[in-house]
C-alpha positions as CSV (number, residue, x, y, z in Angstrom):
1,X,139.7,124.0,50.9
2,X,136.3,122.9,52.6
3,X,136.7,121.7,56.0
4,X,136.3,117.8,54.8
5,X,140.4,118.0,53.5
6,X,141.5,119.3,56.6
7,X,140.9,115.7,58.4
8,X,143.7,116.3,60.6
9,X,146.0,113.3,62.2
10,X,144.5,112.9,65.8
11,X,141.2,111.7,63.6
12,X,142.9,109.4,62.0
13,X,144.2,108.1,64.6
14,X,141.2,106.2,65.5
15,X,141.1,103.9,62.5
16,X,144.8,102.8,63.6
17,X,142.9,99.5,64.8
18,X,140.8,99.2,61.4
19,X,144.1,99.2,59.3
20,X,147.0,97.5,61.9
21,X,144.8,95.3,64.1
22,X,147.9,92.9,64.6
23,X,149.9,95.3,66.2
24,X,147.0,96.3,68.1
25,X,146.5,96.1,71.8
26,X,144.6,93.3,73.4
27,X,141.5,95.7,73.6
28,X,141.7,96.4,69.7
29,X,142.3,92.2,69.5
30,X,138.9,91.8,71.3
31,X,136.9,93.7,68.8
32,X,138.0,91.2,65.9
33,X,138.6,88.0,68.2
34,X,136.8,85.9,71.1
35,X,139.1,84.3,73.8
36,X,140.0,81.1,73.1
37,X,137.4,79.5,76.0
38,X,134.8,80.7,73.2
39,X,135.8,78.1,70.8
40,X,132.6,76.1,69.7
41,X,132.7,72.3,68.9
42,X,134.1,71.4,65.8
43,X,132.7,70.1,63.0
44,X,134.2,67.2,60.7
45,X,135.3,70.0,58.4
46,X,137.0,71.5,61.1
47,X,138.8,68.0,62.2
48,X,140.2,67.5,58.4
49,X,141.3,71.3,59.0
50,X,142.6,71.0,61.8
51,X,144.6,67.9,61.6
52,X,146.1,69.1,58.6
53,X,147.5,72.8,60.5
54,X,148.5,70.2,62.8
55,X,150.8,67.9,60.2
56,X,152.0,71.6,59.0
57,X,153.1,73.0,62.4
58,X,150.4,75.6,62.3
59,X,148.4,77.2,64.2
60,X,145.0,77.7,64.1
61,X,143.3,81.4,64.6
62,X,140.3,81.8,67.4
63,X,137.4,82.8,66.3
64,X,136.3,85.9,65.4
65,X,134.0,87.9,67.8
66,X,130.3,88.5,67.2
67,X,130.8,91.7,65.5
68,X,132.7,90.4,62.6
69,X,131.0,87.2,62.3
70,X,127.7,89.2,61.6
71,X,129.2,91.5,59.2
72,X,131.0,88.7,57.5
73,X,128.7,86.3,56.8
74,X,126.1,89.3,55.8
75,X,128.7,90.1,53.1
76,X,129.2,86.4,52.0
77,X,125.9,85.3,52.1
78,X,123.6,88.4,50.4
79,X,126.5,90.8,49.5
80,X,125.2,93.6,52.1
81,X,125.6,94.0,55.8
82,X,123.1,94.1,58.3
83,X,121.3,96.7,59.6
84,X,122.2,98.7,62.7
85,X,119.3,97.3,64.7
86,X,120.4,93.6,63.4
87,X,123.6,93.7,64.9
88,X,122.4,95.5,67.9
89,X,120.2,92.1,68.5
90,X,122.8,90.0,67.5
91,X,125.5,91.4,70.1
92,X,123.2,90.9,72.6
93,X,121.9,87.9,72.4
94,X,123.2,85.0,74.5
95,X,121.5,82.6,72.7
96,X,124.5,80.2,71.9
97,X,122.6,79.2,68.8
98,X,122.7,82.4,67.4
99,X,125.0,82.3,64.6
100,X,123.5,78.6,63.4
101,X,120.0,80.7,63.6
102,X,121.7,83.7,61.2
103,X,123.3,81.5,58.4
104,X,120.1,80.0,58.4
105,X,117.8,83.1,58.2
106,X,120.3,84.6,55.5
107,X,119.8,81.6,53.3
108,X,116.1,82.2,52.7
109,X,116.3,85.6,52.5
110,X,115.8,87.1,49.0
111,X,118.9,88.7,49.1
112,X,120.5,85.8,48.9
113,X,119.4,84.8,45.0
114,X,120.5,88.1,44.0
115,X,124.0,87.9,45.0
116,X,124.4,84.4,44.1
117,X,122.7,84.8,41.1
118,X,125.9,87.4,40.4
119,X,128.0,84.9,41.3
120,X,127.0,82.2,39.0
121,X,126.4,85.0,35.8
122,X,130.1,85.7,36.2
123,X,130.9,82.0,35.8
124,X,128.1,81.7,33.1
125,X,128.7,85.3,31.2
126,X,125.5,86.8,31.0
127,X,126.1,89.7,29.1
128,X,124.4,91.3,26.0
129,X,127.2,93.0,24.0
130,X,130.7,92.3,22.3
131,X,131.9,89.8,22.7
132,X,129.5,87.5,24.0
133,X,126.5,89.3,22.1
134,X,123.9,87.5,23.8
135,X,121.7,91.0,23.6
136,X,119.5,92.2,25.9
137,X,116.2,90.6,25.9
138,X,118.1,87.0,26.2
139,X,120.3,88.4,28.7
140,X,117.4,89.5,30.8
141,X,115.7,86.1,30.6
142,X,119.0,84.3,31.1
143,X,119.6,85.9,34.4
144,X,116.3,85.5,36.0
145,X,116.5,81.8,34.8
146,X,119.5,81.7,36.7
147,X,118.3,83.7,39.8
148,X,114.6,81.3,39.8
149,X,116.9,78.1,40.0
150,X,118.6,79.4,43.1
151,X,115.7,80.8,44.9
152,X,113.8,77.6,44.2
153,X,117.4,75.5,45.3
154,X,117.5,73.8,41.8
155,X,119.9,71.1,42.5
156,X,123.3,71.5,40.7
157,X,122.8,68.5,38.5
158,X,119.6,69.4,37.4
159,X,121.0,73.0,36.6
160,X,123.8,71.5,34.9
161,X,121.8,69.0,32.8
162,X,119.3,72.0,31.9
163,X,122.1,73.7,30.8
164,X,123.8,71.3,28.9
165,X,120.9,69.7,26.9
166,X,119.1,73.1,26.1
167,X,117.9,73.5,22.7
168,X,115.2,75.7,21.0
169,X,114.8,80.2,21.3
170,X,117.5,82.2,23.5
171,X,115.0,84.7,23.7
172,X,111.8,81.8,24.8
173,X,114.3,78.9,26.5
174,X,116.9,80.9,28.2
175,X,119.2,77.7,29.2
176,X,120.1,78.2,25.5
177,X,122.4,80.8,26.3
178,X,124.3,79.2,27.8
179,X,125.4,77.8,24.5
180,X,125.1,81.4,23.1
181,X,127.2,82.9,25.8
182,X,130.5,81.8,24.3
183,X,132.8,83.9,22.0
184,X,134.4,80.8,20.0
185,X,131.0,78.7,19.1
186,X,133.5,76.5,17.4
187,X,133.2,72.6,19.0
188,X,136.2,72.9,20.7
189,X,135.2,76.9,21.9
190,X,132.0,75.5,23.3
191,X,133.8,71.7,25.3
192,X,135.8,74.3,26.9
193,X,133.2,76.5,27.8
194,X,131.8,73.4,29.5
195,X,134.8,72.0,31.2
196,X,135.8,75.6,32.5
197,X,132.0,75.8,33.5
198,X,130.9,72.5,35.3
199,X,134.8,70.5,35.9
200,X,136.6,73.4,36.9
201,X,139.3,73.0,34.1
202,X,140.9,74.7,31.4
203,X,141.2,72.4,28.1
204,X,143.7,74.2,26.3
205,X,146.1,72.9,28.5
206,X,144.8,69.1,27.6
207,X,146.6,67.0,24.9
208,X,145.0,67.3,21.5
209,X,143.7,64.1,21.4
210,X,141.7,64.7,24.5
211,X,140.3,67.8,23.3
212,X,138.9,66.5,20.0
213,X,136.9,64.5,22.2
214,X,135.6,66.4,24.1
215,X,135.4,68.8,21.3
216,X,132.8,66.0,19.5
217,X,130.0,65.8,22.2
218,X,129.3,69.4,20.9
219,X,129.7,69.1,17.2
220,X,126.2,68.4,16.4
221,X,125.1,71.7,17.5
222,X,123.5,74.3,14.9
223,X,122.4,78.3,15.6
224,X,119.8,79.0,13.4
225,X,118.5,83.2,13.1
226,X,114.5,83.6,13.1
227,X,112.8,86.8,12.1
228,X,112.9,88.3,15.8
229,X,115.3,90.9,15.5
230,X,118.6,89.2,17.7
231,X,116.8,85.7,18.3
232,X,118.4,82.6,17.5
233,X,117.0,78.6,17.2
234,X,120.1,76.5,19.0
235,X,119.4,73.3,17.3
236,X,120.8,70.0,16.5
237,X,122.2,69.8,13.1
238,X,119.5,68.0,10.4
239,X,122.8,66.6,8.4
240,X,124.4,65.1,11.4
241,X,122.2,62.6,12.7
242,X,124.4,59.7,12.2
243,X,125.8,57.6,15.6
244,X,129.4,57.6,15.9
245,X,131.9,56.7,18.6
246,X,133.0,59.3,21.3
247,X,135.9,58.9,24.3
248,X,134.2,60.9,27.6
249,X,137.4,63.0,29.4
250,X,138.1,60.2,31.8
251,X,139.3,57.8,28.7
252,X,135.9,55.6,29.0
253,X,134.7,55.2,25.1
254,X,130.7,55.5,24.3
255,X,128.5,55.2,21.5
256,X,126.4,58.0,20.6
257,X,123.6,55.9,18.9
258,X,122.3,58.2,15.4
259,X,119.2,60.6,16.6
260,X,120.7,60.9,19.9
261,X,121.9,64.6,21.5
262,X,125.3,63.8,22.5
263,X,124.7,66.4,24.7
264,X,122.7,64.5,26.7
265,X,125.5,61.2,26.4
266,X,128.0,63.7,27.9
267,X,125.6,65.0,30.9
268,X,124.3,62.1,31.9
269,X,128.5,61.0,32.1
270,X,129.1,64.6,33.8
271,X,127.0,64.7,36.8
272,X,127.1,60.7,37.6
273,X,127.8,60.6,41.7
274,X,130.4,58.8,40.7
275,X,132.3,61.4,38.6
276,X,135.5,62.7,39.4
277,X,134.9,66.1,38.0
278,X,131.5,67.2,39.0
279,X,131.4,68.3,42.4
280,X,135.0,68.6,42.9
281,X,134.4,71.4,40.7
282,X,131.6,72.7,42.4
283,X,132.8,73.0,45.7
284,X,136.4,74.1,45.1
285,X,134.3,77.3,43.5
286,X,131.8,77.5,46.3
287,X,134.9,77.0,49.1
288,X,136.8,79.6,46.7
289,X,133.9,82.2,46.9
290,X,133.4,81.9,50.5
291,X,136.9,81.4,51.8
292,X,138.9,83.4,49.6
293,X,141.0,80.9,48.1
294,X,140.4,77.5,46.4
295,X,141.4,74.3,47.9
296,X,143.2,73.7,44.3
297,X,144.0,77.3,43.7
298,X,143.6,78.8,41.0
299,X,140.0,77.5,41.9
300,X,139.1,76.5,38.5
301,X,142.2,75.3,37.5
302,X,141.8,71.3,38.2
303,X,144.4,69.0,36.5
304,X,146.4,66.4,37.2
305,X,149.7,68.3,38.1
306,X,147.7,71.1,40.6
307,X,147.0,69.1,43.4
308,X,144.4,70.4,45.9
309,X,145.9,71.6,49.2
310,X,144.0,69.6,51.5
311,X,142.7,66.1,49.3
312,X,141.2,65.3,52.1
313,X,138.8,67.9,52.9
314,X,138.1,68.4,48.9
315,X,137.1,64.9,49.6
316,X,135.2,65.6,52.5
317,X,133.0,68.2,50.4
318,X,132.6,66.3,47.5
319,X,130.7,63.4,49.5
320,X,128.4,65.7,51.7
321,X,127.4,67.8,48.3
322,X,126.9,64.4,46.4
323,X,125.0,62.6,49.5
324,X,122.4,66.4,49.6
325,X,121.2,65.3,46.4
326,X,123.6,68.0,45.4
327,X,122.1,71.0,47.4
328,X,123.8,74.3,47.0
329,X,122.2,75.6,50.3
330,X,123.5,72.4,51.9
331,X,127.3,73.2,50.7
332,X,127.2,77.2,52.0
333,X,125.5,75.8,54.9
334,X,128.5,72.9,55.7
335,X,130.9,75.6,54.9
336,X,129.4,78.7,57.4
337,X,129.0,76.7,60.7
338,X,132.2,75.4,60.2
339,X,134.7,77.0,63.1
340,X,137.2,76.9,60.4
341,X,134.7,79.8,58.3
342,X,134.5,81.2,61.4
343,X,138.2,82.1,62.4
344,X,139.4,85.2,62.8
345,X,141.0,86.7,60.4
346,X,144.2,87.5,62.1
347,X,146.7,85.0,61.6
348,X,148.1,83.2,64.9
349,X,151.0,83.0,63.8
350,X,153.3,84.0,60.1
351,X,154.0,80.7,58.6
352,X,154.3,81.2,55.2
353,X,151.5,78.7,54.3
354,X,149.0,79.5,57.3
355,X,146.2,81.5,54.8
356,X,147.1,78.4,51.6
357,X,145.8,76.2,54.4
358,X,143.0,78.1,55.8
359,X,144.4,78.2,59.2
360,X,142.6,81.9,59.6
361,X,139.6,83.7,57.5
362,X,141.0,85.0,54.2
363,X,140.6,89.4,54.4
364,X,139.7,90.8,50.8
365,X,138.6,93.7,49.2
366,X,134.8,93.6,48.7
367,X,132.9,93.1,45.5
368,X,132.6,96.2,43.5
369,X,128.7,95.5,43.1
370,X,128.5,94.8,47.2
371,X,130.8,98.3,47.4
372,X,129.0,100.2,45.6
373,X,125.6,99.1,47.1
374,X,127.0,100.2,50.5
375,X,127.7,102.9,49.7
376,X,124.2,103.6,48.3
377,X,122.5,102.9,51.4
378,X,124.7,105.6,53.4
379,X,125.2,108.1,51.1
380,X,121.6,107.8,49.0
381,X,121.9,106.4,45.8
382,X,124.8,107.9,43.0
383,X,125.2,105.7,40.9
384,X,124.4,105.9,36.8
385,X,124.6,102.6,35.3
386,X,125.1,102.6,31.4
387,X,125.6,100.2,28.4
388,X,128.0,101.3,25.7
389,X,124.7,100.3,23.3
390,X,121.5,101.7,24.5
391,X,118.6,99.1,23.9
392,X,115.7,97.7,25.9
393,X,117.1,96.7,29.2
394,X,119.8,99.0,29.9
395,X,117.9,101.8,31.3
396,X,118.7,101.2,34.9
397,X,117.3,103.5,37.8
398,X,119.4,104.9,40.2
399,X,117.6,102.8,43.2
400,X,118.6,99.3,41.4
401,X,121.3,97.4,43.5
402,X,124.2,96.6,41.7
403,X,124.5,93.4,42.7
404,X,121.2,92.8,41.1
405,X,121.9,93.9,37.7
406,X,121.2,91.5,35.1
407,X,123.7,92.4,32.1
408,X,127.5,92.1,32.7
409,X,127.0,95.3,29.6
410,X,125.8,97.6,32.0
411,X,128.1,99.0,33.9
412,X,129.1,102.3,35.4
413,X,132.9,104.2,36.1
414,X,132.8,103.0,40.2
415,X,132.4,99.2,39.0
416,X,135.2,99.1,36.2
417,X,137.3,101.1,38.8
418,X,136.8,98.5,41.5
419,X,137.4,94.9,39.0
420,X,133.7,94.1,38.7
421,X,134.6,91.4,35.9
422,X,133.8,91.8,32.0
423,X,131.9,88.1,32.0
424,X,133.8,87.9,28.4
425,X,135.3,84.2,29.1
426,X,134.1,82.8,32.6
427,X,137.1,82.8,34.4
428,X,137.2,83.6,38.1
429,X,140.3,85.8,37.8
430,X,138.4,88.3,35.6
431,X,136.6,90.1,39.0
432,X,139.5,92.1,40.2
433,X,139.2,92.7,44.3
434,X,142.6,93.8,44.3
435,X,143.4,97.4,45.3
436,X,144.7,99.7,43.6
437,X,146.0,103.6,43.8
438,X,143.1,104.5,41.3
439,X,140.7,103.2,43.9
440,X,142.5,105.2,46.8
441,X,142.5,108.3,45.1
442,X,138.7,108.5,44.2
443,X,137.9,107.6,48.1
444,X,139.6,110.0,49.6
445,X,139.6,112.7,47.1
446,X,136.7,112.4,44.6
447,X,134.2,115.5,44.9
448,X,130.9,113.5,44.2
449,X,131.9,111.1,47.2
450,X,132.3,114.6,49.1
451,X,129.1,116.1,48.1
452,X,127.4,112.4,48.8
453,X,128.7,112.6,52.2
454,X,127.7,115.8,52.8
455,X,124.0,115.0,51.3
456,X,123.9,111.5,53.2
457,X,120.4,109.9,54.2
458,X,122.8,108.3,57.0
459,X,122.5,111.5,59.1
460,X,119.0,111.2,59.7
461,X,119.0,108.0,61.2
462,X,122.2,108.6,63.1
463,X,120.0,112.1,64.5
464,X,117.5,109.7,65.4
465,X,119.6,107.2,67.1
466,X,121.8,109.2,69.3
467,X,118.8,111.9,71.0
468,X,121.8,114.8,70.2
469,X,124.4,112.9,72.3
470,X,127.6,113.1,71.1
471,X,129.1,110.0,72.0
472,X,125.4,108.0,71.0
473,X,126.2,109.6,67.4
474,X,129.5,108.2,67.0
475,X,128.1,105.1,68.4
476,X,125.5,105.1,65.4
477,X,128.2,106.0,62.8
478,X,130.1,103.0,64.0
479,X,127.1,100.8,63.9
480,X,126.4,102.0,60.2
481,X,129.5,101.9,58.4
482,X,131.7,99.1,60.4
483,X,128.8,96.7,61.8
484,X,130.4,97.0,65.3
485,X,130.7,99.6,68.5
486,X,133.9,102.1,68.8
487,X,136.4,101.0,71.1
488,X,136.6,103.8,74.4
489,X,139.8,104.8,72.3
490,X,138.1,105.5,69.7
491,X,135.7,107.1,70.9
492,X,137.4,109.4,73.0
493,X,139.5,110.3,69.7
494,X,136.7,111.2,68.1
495,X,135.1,113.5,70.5
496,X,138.2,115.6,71.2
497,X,138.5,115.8,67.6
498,X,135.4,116.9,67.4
499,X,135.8,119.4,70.5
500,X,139.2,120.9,69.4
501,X,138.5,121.2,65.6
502,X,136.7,124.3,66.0
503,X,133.2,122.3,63.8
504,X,130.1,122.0,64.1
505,X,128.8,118.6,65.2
506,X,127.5,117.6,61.7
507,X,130.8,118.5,59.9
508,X,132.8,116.7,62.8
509,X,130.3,114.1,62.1
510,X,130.8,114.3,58.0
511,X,134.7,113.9,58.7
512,X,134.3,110.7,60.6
513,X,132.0,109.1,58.0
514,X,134.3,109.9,55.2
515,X,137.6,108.3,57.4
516,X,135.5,105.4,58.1
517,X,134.8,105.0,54.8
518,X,138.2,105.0,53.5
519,X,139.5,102.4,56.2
520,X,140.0,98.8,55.9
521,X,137.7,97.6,57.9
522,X,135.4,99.4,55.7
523,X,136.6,98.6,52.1
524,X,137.3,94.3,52.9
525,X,135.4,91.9,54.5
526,X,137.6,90.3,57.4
């Protein structure tokens, strides 16, 4: 048994804060929470909040302190954390601007397209093999469509309407795929790839009346092979160019006139300002992806008999999104300086409905993709990504970020472990964040995490940092792998460990990393 399994309690003992902060003393509290003197001004998202929690007999959480606000909104905003020298800065500034000036600086950093461009490939199903079968080459191009619209802020009703009205090669015209991407190419298979898509509903719960016609707006559609090994020609059928009458999903009839893409009928209707569907949509996912939880929950689940939580702040969103011009960095940005975002995520008090009502920040399990990444830049990189069908494209080098990877195909043993989603139907309940005993059992006991650990680049610049200090060492660990500075408790745990364990510094060193990485704090952003 190496040394690395004989992690004995006292050592654990320090994380007692990472994984019962609650329960924790007032020092532990001040870590995750600023005094309630701290609170900044509220926005109107925060009034509509507020006065809500208010109606409810709940109360709100403080915020959370610097050190989680910087590690959080890292996470949520380009799925990695920031750098030991970023946080350093951060914590020290006294700017009172200074979280404003981050959400700002993260949204025009690269970093930012890449993980959103995840985001929305989940929702759109970029993936080459069964059962979407997009292959690889339209895959590729369909991704880095998706991932140029965000870095140039496409706005959402030009992305939709590029979507929707594509026609011509999935392989030249990737907005094709869309069409492409969808296991059931059937009218009625593709209208509920749509209204899953871009209203945030699921039409097999409609009557049958309504989904016939919504079914019609894509029956005019044709896939037509070409020579190019996998390419397909999404055209609109030659012998259905007649007009015909259509009924859009809110009841209002139209006339499709004969020539005319009903495609282009339907999203002109769809992203009207003055549709009920469109942005409702759109910012129940966004609020769902950066709060945790939609304001109607499940948070593409609208209908009629699922009311949304709040119907005033759904509301609220819909108008500011709408009145942007519908600007996706606008939304985030609305969202992030809100002190609601901003909570901590300890609840204030145990109402059953405090965390349904976003009375305190939602803790989750991280992204497998963001994990894994993490991971990557302490221990060097270890992961092997593979596709079940080698082709162009699916030769992926170690050094690639997972959350950058193009096809939902390629995939490797740490991501299906940790619920990175297949992409097979669009839903947001296929990514799995929650934890499992599988997931326990390869972080504390897997032998290539061991060896990783052991191998780490993370040493180096921990050596570097701490001039051979002890306690500046475990002040760099700290730094690294939870975004924050040990409490004196912890620190003090960790150096008596270290002193009565009979170790060397490194090893002492290699057992801290390897706790740390198995906590809570670590594995969920919070």
């Amino acid at each position: 048994m190496t040394h690395a399994w004989k992690l004995c309690l006292p050592a654990l003992c320090c994380l007692i804060l990472a994984g019962s902060v609650p329960a924790a003393s007032q020092e532990a509290r001040a870590l995750f929470e600023m005094s309630r003197s701290s609170e900044q001004v509220p926005t109107e998202l925060d009034r509509i909040v507020r006065a809500d929690l208010e109606r409810a007999d709940i109360s709100p959480a403080p915020m959370c302190s610097d050190a989680v606000f910087i590690r959080r909104t890292y996470l949520d905003v380009i799925g990695m954390p920031p750098r030991p020298e970023e946080t350093e800065a951060f914590l020290a500034s006294q700017d009172p601007e200074k979280r404003n000036q981050v959400i700002d600086a993260l949204l025009g950093r690269p970093e930012f397209t890449d993980y959103w461009a995840m985001k929305w490939c989940d929702a759109l199903r970029v993936k080459a093999e069964f059962p979407i079968n997009l292959w690889p080459n339209a895959a590729q191009a369909y991704h880095e469509w998706v991932r140029a619209a965000l870095m140039a802020n496409m706005p959402y009703d030009e992305f939709a309407r590029a979507l929707l009205t594509a026609s011509g090669s999935n392989f030249k015209e990737p907005p094709v795929n869309f069409f492409r991407a969808v296991e059931n190419r059937s009218p009625e298979g593709l209208a509920g790839a749509v209204a899953l898509t871009f209203m945030g509903t699921r039409i097999a719960s409609w009557p049958e009346t309504d989904r016939q016609a919504m079914a019609a707006f894509f029956s005019h559609l044709s896939y037509k092979p070409t020579a190019e090994w996998k390419e397909e020609i999404l055209i609109q059928n030659p012998e259905k160019e007649e007009g015909f009458a259509a009924v859009f999903p809110d009841g209002t009839p139209v006339e499709i006139p004969a020539g005319m893409d009903p495609r282009a009928v339907f999203a002109n209707w769809l992203t009207d300002p003055k549709n009920p569907w469109f942005a409702r949509a759109a910012v129940n996912r966004v609020w769902f992806w950066l709060m945790g939880r939609g304001i109607v929950h499940e948070a593409d689940d609208l209908r009629p008999d699922n009311p949304p939580v709040n119907p005033e702040l759904l509301s609220f969103l819909e108008r500011e999104f709408t009145a942007s011009g519908y600007d996706l960095r606008h939304l985030y940005r609305v969202i992030l300086r809100s002190a609601t975002y901003q909570q901590s995520s300890i609840p204030a008090d145990n109402h059953p409905e405090a965390e349904a009502r976003f009375a305190h920040y939602a803790a989750r399990r991280l992204d497998a993709e963001v994990l894994a990444d993490m991971l990557d830049g302490l221990l060097g990189f270890g992961e092997d990504y593979m596709s079940a069908v080698p082709e162009p494209f699916t030769y992926i080098p170690k050094y690639r970020s997972a959350v950058s990877l193009a096809d939902g195909s390629v995939t490797s043993p740490f991501l299906e472990l940790f619920g990175r989603p297949s992409r097979d139907t669009g839903l947001l309940s296929e990514r799995n964040n929650e934890p499992t005993d599988a997931q326990r059992l390869h972080l504390l006991n897997s032998s290539t995490l061991r060896r990783r650990i052991a191998s780490a680049p993370l040493f180096g610049r921990v050596g570097a940092a701490s001039g051979g200090k002890p306690a500046r060492a475990v002040r760099a660990v700290y730094l690294e792998i939870l975004c924050r500075y040990p409490a004196q408790e912890e620190l003090d745990t960790v150096l008596a460990y270290a002193g009565e364990s009979g170790l060397t510094r490194r090893q002492a060193l290699e057992d801290l990393v390897w706790a740390l990485v198995n906590t809570k704090e670590f594995l969920y952003r919070h």
